[in-house]
N, C-alpha and C positions, 0 to 999 in steps of 0.2 A: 504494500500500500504506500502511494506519495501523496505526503500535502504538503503545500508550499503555502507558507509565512513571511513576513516582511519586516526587518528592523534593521532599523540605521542604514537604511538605503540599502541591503542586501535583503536577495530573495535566499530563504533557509529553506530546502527542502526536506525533509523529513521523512525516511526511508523504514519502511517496516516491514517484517516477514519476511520473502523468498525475491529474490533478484537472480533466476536462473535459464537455463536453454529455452528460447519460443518466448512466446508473448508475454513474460515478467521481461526477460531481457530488453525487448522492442517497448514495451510501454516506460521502461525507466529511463529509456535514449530517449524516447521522442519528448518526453515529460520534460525533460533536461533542457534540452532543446526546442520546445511550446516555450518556456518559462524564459528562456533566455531571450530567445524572439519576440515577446510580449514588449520586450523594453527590459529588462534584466541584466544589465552585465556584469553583475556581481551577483554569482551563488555560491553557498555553502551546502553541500549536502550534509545531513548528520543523519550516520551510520548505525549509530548507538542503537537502533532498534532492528538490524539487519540481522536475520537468522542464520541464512543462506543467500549462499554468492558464490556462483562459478565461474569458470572461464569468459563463459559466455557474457557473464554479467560484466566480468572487468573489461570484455571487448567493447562492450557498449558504453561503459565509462569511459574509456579510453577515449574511444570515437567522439564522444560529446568532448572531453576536454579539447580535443584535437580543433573541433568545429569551433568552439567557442572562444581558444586563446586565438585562432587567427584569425578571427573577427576582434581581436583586443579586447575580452572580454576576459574574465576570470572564475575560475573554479577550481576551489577547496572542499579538502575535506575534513569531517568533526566527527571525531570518535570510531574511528575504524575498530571495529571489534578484530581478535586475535586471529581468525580466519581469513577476515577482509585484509589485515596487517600481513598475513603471511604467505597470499596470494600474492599481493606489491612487490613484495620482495623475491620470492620463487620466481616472478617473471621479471623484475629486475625493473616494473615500475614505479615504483616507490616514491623514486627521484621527479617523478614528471609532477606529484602532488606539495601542497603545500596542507600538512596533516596536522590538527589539533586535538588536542582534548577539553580546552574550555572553549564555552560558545562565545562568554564575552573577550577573551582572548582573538580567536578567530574572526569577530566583528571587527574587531579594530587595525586587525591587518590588512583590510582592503584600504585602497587609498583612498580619498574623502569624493564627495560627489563631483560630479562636472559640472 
């Protein structure tokens, strides 16, 4: 399940249950990318309620960051659980995120509005 929320000029999406092969995967990309295209260029996704996540799903993260930094846009992430944390690394994407574990911490890292 995603909902997206709004503070201090970033959109927080909020990621719950299964993000896996087939239509979790595609609805988490296009969500990513609806939200960003509304006017968004500052998301946070927080992971903290993510059960499961496979390949599939980091392919679709991946692809949205990919879409979004070269639009100059931005996406992080908040609270990877130790699966999400251990997928990043086994495929050696890790590096591409900028990862938090507080919310208000991670709010403050985006630069200020335009």
């Amino acid at each position: 399940m995603l909902k997206t929320r709004h503070k201090d000029g970033v959109a927080i999406i909020d990621v719950s249950g299964t993000v896996r092969f087939g239509p979790e995967a595609n609805q988490f990309h296009n969500t990513i990318i609806e939200v960003f295209e509304k006017g968004n260029p500052k998301i946070l996704l927080n992971l903290a309620a993510l059960d499961r996540f496979d390949s599939s799903g980091l392919g679709s993260l991946v692809s949205a960051y990919a879409s979004i930094t070269r639009r100059e846009g931005a996406l992080k992430l908040l609270n990877p659980g130790h699966r999400v944390a251990d997928l990043l690394k086994i495929t050696n994407t890790a590096g591409l995120f900028e990862i938090f574990t507080d919310e208000a911490t991670a709010l403050s890292s985006f630069s200020p509005a335009r």
